[in-house]
N, C-alpha and C positions, 0 to 999 in steps of 0.2 A: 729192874729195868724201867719200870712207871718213873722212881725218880731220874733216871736219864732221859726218859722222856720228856718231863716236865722239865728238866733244865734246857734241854734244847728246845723247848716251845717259850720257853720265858728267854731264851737270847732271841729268838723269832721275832718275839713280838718289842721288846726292846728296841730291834733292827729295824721294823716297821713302824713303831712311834719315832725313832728320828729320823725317817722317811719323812711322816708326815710334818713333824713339827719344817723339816726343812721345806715344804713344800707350802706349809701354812706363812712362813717366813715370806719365801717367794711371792706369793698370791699376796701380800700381803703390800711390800714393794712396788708392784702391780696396780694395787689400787691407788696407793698413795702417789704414784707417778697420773695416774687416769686422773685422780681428784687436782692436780693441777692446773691440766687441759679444760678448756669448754665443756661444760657438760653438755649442752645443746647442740652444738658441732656434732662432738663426738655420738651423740644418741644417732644423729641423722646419718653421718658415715655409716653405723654400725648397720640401721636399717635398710640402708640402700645394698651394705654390700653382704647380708642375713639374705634379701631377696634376690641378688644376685647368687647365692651359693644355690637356693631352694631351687629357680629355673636350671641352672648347669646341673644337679642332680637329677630334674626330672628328664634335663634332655640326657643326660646317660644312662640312665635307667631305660628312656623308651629304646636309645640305639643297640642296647642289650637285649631288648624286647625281640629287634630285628636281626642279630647275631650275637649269640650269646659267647660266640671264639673272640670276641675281639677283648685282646689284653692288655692294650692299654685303656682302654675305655673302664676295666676292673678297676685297675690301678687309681686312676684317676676320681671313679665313685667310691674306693675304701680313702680315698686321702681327704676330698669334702667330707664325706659323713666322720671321718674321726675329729676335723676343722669345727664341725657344729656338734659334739657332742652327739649324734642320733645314735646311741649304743644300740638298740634294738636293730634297727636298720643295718648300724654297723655289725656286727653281727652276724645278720642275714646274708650282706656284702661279701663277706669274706667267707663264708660258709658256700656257697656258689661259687668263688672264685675259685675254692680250694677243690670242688669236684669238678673242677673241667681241667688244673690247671697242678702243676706244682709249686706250691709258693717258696717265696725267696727264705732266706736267715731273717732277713730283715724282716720280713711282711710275720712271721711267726714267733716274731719272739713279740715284736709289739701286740699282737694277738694276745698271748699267752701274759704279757704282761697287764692289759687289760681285764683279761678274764681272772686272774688272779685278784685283781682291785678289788672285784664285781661282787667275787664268792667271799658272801659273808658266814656261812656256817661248814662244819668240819664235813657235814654229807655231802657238798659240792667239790669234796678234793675228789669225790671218781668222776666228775667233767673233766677237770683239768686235768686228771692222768689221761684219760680218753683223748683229751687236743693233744698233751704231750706223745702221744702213741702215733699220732698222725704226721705231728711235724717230725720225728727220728724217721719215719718211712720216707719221705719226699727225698732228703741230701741228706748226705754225709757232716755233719754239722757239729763242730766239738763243743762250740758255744751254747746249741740246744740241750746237750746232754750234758754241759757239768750243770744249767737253769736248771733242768729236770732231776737230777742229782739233788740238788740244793732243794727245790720245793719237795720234792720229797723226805726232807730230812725234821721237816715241819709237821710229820703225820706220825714219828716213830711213837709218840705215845699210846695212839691205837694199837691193837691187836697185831701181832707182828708186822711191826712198822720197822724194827731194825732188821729184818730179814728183807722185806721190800727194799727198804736204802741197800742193799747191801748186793741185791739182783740187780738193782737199776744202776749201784756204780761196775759190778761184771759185764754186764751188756755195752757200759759205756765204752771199758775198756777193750772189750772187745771189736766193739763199731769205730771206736778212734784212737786206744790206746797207741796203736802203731805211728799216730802223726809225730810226725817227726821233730816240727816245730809246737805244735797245741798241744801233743798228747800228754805231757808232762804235767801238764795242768789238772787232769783227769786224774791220774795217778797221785797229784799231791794233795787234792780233795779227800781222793777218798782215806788216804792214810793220815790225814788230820780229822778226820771222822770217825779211825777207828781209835788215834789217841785219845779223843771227846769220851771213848766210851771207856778204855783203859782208867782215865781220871774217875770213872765213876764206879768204880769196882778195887780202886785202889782201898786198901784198909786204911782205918782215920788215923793221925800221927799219934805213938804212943803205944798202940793197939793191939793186941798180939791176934794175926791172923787166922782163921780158922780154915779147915782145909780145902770147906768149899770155897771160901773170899781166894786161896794159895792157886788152887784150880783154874778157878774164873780168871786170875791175874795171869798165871800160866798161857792159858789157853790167847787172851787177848796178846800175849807178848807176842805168841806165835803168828798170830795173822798178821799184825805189823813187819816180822821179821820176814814173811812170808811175801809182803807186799812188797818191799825193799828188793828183796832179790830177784822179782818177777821184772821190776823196773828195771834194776841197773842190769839185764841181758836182752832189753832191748834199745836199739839206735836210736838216742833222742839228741835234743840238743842240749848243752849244760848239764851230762851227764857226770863229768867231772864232778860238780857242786852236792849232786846226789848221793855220790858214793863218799865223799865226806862228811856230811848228815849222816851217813849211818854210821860211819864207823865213831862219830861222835855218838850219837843216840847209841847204840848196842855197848855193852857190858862186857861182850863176847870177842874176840878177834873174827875177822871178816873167815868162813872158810875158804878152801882152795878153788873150789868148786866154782864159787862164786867171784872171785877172781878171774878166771878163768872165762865164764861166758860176757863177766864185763870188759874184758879184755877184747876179748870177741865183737862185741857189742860196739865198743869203741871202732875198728878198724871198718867196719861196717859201714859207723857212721861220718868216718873221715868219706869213704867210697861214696855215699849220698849226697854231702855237703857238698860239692859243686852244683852238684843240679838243685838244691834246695836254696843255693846263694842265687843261683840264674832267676829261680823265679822269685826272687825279692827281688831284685832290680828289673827283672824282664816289663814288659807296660801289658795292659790286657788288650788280646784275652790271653796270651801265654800260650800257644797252643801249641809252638813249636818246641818250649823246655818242655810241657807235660808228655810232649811225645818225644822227646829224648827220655825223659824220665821213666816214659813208663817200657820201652823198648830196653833199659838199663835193669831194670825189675824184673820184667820177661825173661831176661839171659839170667838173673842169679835164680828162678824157679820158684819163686816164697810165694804161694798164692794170695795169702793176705797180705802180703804186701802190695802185691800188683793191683787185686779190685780196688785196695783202699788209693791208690797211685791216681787208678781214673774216675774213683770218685770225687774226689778232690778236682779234678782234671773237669767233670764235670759241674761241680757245684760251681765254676767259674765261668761254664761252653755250656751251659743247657741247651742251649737254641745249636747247637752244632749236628746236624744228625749223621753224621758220620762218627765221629767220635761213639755217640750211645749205640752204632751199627758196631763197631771194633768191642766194643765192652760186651755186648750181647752176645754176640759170636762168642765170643773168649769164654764167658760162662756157658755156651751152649757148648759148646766142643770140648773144655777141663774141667771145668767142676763137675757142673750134671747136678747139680742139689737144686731142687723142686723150687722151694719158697723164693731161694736167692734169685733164681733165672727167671721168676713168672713177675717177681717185682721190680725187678730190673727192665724187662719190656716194657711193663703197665706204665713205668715213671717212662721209660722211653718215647712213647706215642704219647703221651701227656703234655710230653715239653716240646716235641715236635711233631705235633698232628697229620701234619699236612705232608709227611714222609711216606708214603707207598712202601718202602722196603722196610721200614721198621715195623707196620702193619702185617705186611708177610711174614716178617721173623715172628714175631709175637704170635700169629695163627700155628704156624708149624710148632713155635714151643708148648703151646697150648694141647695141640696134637700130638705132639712128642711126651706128655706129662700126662696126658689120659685126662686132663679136663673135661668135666660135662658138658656135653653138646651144647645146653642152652646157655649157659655160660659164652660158647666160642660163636655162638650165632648171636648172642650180644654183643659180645665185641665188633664182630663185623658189621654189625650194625650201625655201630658208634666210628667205626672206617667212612663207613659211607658218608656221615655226615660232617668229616672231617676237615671240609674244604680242600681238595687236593686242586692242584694249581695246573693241573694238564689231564687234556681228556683220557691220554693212554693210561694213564693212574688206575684211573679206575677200571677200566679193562684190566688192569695186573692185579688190582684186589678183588675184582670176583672171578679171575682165574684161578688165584689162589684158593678161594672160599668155595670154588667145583671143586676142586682137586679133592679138597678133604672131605668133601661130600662124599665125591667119586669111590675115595678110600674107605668109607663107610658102608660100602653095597654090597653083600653077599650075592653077585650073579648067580653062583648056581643055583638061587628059586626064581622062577618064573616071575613072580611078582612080590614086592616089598614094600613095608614104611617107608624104610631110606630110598630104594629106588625111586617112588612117587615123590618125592621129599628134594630129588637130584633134579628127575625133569621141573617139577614145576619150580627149581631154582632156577633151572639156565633158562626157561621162558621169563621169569622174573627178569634176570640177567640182560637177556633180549631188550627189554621193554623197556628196563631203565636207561638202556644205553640209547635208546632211542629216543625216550621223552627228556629225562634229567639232565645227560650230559650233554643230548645232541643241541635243546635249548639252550644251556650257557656257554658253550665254546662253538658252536655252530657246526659241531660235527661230534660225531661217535664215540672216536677214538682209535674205534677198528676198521677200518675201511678193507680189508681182507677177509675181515668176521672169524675170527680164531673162533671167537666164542660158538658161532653156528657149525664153524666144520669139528672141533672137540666133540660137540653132541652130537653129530651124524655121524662120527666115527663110534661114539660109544653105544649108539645103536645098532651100527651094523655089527659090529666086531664082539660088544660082549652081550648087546641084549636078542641078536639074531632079529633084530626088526628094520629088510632093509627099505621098507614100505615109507619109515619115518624118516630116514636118512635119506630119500631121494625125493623126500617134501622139503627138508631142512635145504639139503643143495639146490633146488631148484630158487628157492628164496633167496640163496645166496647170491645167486647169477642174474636175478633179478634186482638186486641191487647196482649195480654198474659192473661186475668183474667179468659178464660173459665176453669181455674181450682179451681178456688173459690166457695164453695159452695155460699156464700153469696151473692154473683154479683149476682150467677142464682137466688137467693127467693128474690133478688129486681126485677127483671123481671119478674119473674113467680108472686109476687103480684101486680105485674103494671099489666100485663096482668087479673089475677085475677078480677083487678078494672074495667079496661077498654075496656078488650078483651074479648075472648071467648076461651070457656076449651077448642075447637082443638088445638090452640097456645100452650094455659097450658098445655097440656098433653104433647105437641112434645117437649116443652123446658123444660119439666124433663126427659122426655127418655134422652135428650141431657144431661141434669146434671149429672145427675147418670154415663154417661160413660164417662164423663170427669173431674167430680172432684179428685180432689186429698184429698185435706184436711175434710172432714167433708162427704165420701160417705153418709154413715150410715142417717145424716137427710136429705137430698136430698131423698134417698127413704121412708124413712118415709114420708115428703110430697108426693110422686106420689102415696104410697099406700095410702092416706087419702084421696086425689083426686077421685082414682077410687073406693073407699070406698062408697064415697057420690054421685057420678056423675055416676062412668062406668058402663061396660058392664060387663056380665062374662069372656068374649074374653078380654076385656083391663083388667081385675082383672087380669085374668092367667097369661097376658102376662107383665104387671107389676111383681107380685111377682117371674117370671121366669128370668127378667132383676136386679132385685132388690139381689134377693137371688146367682145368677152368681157370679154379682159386688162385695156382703161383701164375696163371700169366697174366691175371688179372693183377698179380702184387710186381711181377717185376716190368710190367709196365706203367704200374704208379712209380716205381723207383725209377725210372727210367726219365723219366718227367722231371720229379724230383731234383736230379742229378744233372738235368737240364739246366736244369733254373737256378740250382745253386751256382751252376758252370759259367752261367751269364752275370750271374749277381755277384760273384768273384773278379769278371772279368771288368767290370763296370769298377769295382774298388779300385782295382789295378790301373785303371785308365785313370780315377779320379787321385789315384797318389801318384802316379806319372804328373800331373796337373800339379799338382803342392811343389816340386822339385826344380823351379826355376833358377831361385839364387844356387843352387847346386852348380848347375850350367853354365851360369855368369862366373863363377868363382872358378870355373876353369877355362873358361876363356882368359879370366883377369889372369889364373898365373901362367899360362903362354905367352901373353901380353910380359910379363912380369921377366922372363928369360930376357928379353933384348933390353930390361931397362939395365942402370949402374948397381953396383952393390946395395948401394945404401937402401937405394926404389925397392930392389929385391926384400932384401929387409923386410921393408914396411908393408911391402906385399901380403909376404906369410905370414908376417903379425896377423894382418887384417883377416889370413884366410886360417887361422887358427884358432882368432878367439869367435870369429863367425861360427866353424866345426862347436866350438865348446857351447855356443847358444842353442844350436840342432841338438847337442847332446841334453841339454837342460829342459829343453822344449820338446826329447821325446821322454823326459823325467817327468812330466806333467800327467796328472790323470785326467784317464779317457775319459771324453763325454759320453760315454755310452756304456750306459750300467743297466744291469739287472735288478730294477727298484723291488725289496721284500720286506715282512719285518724282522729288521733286526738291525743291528749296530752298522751292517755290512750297506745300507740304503744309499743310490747315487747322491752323494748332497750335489751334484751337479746337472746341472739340469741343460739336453741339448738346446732347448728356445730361448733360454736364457743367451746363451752363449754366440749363437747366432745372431741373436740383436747388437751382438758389437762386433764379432768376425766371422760370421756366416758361418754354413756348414766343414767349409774346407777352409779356413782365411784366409777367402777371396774377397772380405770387404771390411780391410784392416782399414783405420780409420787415416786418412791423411792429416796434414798440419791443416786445421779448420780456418780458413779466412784468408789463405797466401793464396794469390795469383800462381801460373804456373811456369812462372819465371823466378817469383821468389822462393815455390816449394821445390823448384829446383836449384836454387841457390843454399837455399837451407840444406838440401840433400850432400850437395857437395862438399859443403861448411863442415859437416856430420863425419862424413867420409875425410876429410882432413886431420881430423882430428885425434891425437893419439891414441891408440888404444890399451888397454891395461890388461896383463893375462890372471886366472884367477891361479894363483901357487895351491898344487892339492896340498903340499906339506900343512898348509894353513886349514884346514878342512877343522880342525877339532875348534878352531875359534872364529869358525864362520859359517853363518845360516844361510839357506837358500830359503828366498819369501817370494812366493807364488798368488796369482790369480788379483792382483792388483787391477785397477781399471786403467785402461790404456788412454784415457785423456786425464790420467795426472799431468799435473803442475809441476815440476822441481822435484821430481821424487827424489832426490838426494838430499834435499833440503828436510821434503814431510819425513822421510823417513830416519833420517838422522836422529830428527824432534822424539820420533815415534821412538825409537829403542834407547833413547838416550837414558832411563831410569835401570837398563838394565847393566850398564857399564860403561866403558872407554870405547865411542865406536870409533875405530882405526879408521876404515872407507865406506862407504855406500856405492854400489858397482852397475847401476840400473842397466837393463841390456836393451839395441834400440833397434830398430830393420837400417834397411840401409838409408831410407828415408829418412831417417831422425825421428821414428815414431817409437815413442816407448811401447813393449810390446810385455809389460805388464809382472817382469821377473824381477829381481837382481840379486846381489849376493849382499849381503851384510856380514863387516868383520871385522872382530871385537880387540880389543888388547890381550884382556884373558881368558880362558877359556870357560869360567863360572859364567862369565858374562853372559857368554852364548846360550850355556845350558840356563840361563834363565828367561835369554828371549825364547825359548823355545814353550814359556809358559804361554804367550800373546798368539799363539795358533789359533784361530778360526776369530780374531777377534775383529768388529767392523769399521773397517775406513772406507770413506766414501760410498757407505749403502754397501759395501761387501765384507766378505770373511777374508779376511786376508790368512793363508797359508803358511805356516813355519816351519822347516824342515830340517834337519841336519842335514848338510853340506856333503854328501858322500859319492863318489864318483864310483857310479854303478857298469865301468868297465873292471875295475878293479873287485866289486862287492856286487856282481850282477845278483845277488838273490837278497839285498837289501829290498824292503819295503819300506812306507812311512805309513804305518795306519795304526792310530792309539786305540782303536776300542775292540771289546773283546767280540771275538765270532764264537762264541760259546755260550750253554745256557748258562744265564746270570736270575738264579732265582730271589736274587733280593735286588732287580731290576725290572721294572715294566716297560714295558712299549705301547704310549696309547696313539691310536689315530683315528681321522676324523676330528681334529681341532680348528677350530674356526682358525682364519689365518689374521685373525685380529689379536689373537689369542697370546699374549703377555708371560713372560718368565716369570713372575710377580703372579697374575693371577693364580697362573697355573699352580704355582706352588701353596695359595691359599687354599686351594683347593685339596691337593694331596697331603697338606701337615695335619689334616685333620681326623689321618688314617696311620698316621706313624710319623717317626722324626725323619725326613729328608735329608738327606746328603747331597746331591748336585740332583739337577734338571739341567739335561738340554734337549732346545728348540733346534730340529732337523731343518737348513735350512738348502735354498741353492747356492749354487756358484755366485749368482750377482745378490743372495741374502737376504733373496724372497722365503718367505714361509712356506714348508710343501703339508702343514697341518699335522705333524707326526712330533712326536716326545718323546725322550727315556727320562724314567723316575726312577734314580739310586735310592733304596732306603736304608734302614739304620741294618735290620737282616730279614731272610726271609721270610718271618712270621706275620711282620709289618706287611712287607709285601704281598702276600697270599690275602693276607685283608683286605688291603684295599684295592685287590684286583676283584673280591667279592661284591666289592662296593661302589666302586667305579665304572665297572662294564654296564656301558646301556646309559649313565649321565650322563643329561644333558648341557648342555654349557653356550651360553647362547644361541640357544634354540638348535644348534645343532648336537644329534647322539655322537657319543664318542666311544669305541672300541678300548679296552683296556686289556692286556694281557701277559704275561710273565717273556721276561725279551729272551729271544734263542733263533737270536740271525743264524743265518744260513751260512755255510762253510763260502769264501770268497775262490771264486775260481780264476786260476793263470792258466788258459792253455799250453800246452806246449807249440814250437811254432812248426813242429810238424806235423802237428795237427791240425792246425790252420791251413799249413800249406795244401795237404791231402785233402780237407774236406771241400774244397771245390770240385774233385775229381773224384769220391768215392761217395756211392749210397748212405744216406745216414741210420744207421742202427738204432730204431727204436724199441725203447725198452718196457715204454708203459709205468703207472704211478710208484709202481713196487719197483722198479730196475730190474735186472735179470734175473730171470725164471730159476727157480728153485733145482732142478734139473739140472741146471748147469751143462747141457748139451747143444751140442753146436748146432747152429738155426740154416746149417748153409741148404737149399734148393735142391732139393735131390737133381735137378736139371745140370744144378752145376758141378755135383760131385763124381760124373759120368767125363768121358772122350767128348770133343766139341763134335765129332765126328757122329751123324746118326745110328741108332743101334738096332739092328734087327729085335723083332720079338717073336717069341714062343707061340704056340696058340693060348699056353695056360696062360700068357701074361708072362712071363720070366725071360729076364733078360738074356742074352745067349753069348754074349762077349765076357768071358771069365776075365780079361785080361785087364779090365778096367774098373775093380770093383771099386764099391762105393766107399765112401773114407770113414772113418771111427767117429762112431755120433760124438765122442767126447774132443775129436780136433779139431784147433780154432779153424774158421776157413778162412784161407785167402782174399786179401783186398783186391775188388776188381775194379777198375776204371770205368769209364762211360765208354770208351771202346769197346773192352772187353765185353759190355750188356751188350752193348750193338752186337758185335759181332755174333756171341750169344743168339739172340735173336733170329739174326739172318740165316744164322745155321740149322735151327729150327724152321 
């Protein structure tokens, strides 16, 4: 075996001296090209741009100093330090990037090819196993294991070295033999390795073998013959080629057996090869063949087949954390094997930090596996500092990190490690949400305080302490929630369970005077209280606090319903006002009856394509939005718009400079003039362009110019009042219909100081539930929303600013209607890893002298009411609901006053009502919408 060794260490080093010589050659070339150039030149370049690499190192080293998560800023200081040779440095570089980070194929093979340069003596091959150990952990990597295969074939002279070759190519085959496309490669290393060794145990030509050499020859034929078969039953590609190599190399005919599963093997691999051809042509990231693919795997049951499906899936989507959420899962629920599911999380939250759910999964596997506490209290540790991108984040990871506290408490002793070990977590918990989170997002996260009502539950309930549990809720409600009814009936049933009705009783006197949203069942509870339990003294004096409180609310609603009544009616009056040409245009076709045909005609023309501009002009959006952040932001602004047609357009602009002889000459010129109707069959190769300024020139003209690069424009259709004033719409309509679909890229672009609007053409009697609105109302975590930007503030700058935290893909400047800046941005980045950076980094920049707000974009859902809902809310009380929306309870809020006969009811002495025949209705049915009559009379009836 020494002399196999040594012959495989003398092709080694053969292989590495024509390395070098070829590299000596190169350098060599190199110089002789340098010695033609200026020497002098060339020195000065070199040192200008040696001291430029030294400053860009130290400025990324210090911005590592300031966050150490940022991964391109890694990238960027291991790509200089390899540029200048700093191997020490380099080194260090990638040693730190590798423990925060998973590194690529790419960033570890040059590693490992470096370090292999480095190690001049045989003691340094246990470093390079030790790097090699590190990079097969991180991906799935065939390219890393046949390198590691191979450097290891360069140590067989040591002390069993051909048993180590011979583990490291099993594990390889193991970790990637099943590739479908690579693994072949793995398998044909190692059976040209074990021939290497066959040739050296063959007896010398001539020779008459002895029975150890017949043995030895034996034994090696069979691991070859051994390897061949393992191959050809399973699914590769050019499996064909393989199985004729053997049956050339073998002496033997193939047996049946083996036929048989390569037959197998084959049908297999016809079944995979569609989806292996998809993702050779598919472009990255693939996401949707590897999930075909791996959904295909899933249904035939081969577990190694499947992880290795999404490993693969993943060495191409690391940054996808859904994807390592599906994988994780998968191994937590089928395998259940220890090593494979704990390394599976670790690379999980490695590659995607700033994931909350893959945090919690990793805790609970950690907990499901019987990990060391101080182990899982590291970890969460390392949660915490992981940059999550939303305050509720963090509230779900130290939810999760109670929980497994919790799970760790033997209540039945009075007092414990772990118990002490719980509370002073969730006061930790408290504290931080207070100080860490509430500083950089400007709130909590919790504004309900789960995390305080969990601990005053787990004191009253398991620790019998309800002394601490109504210190904790009193701080709750001291926070803003004493006006919830629902906070109080979690308390008053905590108290219920745990406490005693003196508490119950005082903390609904307390509800009743401070709810806002839901008075009405707050006393319904105190009255069923003293119903069951009280006195006649707390009866009187309930129903005397009870009955104060609702008439004190339903004469704030009453008000309310006033003012809405008048504020509705005042709309109503001012859209009676907007409806003039309505009026005229049926005057005109009465007038229209006594003309001749042809007048007739021309009449309804007129009053048709008039109808079709009303219908385009209520296609327009409303100036009046609910300004928030997120995509969903009015870009239209009402003062804008009022500067050129008031709030109702009541101050359209006239023909500027005509007498009013000639603007009414012009008006009738206008009115004579043919009109054109727009055909909907034409809709697919015709835009509707909106919000144009109404003292254009020749919009037929500008706008002709305008879309002309997008195709054949057939007409330009400007729509005008009856005055001849452009009124700022028209249709554009193209030859064919790519046309259109290309003008439809020139949306929001600016003519004349505005965004001009581009729409497809759809007639929303036909498609009423058409919208036109491109941008997403959902969260978009590799999108920021910053505001507070100066309104000087540049597409250009801005994006100087933000490349410097990851690669950008579009910016836009939120602007108005007429194309003012309202100081608001979205920043697309390349994915959310980028983004969570430089929301780290950006919140609180300044930018010409103003601070600016940065933060991950998650507009708000856009709302349509319905229109009877509109129409009723002038006429009906508004239901408030408070920051939470309705009350956990889910019971109906209606008045006990109103659940009764309008008719007054005698009472009892005890307080009990004496009319059976009118009881009161199911706290769980919705109640009845009442009118402002209906209170009135209400009222009066009382």
């Amino acid at each position: 075996m020494a002399a196999v060794g040594g012959a495989a260490e003398e092709e080694m080093r053969e292989a590495r001296a024509s390395e070098d010589e070829g590299e000596k050659e190169g350098d060599g070339e190199e110089e002789e090209a340098d010695g033609e150039s200026e020497e002098s030149s060339g020195e000065g370049e070199d040192e200008d741009a040696e001291k430029e690499n030294e400053a860009e190192i130290q400025r990324l080293e210090e911005q590592l100093s300031i966050n150490v998560f940022d991964y391109n800023c890694h990238l960027d200081l291991i790509k200089l330090l390899h540029q200048e040779g700093e191997l020490v440095k380099l080194r260090r570089a990638r040693q730190k990037m590798s423990e925060l980070f998973p590194l690529t194929e790419e960033i570890w093979l040059d590693w490992l090819k470096d370090e292999i340069r480095m190690a001049s003596e045989n003691s340094e091959r246990d470093k390079i196993y030790d790097l090699f150990e590190r990079a097969v952990k991180d991906y799935i990597c065939p390219e890393i294991w046949l390198e590691y295969a191979q450097y290891s074939i360069g140590g067989i002279g040591q002390e069993g070295g051909i048993d180590k070759v011979r583990s490291i190519f099993e594990r390889a085959l193991t970790a990637v033999g099943l590739h479908m496309t690579k693994g072949a490669a793995i398998w044909e290393a190692y059976r040209e390795f074990e021939n290497a060794i066959l040739e050296t145990v063959q007896p010398a030509a001539g020779s008459v073998p002895s029975a150890e050499q017949q043995q030895s020859v034996s034994t090696q034929l069979g691991r070859i013959h051994v390897l061949f078969r393992r191959q050809l039953g399973i699914p590769l590609l050019d499996m064909e080629a393989t199985y004729a190599e053997y049956e050339e190399w073998s002496e033997e005919p193939v047996p049946e057996a083996v036929i048989r599963n390569y037959k197998k093997a084959l049908q297999q691999m016809a079944k995979c090869k569609p989806y292996e051809e998809a993702l050779l042509v598919a472009e990255t990231p693939k996401l949707a063949e590897y999930q075909a693919y791996i959904e295909f795997e899933t249904k035939a049951g081969d577990p190694a087949r499947i992880q290795l499906t999404y490993e693969r899936a993943l060495a191409e989507n690391c940054l996808v954390p859904d994807l390592w959420a599906r994988y994780t899962q998968y191994l937590d629920r089928q395998l259940k094997v220890k090593e494979l599911v704990l390394s599976a999380h670790e690379r999980a939250v490695r590659n995607c930090p700033w994931t909350v759910k893959l945090w919690n999964q990793y805790l609970l596997a950690m907990e499901r596996h019987h990990v060391e506490h101080e182990l899982i209290s590291e970890n969460f540790e390392k949660a915490l500092n992981a940059g999550f991108i939303q305050a509720t984040d963090y509230v779900e990871i130290w939810q999760a990190y109670l929980d497994y506290l919790r799970r760790r408490v033997d209540f039945t002793q009075d007092s414990s490690k772990e118990l002490e070990e719980l509370r002073s977590a969730f006061a930790h918990a408290i504290e931080y949400l207070k100080q860490e989170v509430e500083e950089r997002f400007s709130e909590s996260g919790d504004p309900s305080c789960t995390v305080m009502q969990t601990w005053a539950r787990i004191e009253a309930r398991l620790c019998n302490n309800m002394q601490k549990a109504r210190e904790l809720w009193d701080s709750i409600m001291t926070k803003g929630n004493a006006k919830y009814a629902n906070m109080w009936l979690e308390y008053y049933n905590l108290e219920r369970a745990h406490g005693d009705t003196q508490h119950c009783r005082k903390a609904l006197h307390r509800a009743v005077q401070c709810t806002n949203d839901y008075p009405e069942h707050v006393c319904e509870v105190l009255l069923m209280l003293e119903r069951i339990e009280g006195t006649l003294e707390d009866w009187d004096a309930a129903v005397q606090k009870t009955e104060n409180r609702l008439a004190r609310v339903n004469e704030q609603r009453v008000k309310v319903a006033e003012k809405e009544a008048v504020l509705a009616k005042q709309e109503a009056q001012r859209a009676e006002q907007q409806k003039p040409s309505r009026a005229e245009k049926k005057r005109a076709a009465k007038k229209s009856r006594k003309l001749k045909t042809g007048e007739k005609r021309k009449a309804d023309s007129d009053d048709g394509e008039w109808g079709r501009e009303e219908e385009e002009e209520a296609e327009q959006p409303s100036k009046r939005h609910k300004t928030g952040a997120g995509d969903t932001l009015a870009e239209e602004e009402v003062e804008d718009m009022e500067m050129e047609t008031g709030l109702f357009g009541k101050n359209m602009p006239t023909n500027a400079g005509l007498r009013p002889k000639e603007e009414a000459a012009a008006a009738s010129k206008w009115k004579d003039t043919p009109k054109t109707f727009h055909d909907s069959e034409k809709d697919n190769v015709t835009v509707f362009v909106s919000n144009l300024s109404y003292s254009m020139a020749e919009p037929e003209v500008k706008l002709k110019d305008l879309f002309a690069d997008c195709g054949d424009v057939v007409e330009v259709r400007p729509i005008f009042t009856n005055k001849g004033v452009f009124r700022g719409y028209c249709y554009v309509e193209f030859k064919e219909e790519k046309s259109a679909l290309k003008a439809l890229s020139l949306d929001r672009k600016n003519v004349e100081g505005r965004p001009m609007f581009v729409s497809p053409c759809v007639d929303k009697n036909k498609n009423p539930e058409f919208k036109v609105f491109k941008y997403s109302t959902v969260l978009e975590k590799h999108k920021l929303f910053i505001s507070g930007l100066p309104f000087s503030c540049t597409k250009e700058e801005l994006e100087e600013v933000c490349k410097a935290h990851g690669s950008v893909k579009e910016i836009r400047l939120v602007t108005t209607r007429a194309g003012k800046p309202k100081g608001l941005a979205y920043v697309e980045f390349e994915n959310e890893m980028q983004a969570s950076q430089a929301v780290l980094k950006m919140d609180g920049l300044t930018i010409k002298d103003q601070i600016i707000k940065v933060a991950i974009s998650n507009p708000p859902a856009r709302r349509f009411p319905e229109k009877s809902e509109a129409a009723g809310r002038a006429m009906a009380p508004r239901q408030i609901y408070g920051a939470r929306g309705k009350g956990r309870t889910q019971l109906s809020m209606v008045p006990r006053a109103l659940q009764r006969q309008s008719t007054p009811m005698a009472k009892a002495e005890n307080g009990m009502a004496q009319n059976p025949a009118a009881p009161s209705l199911p706290m769980a049915e919705e109640p009845k919408k009442m009118s402002n009559a209906d209170f009135a009379r209400l009222l009066l009836n009382k």
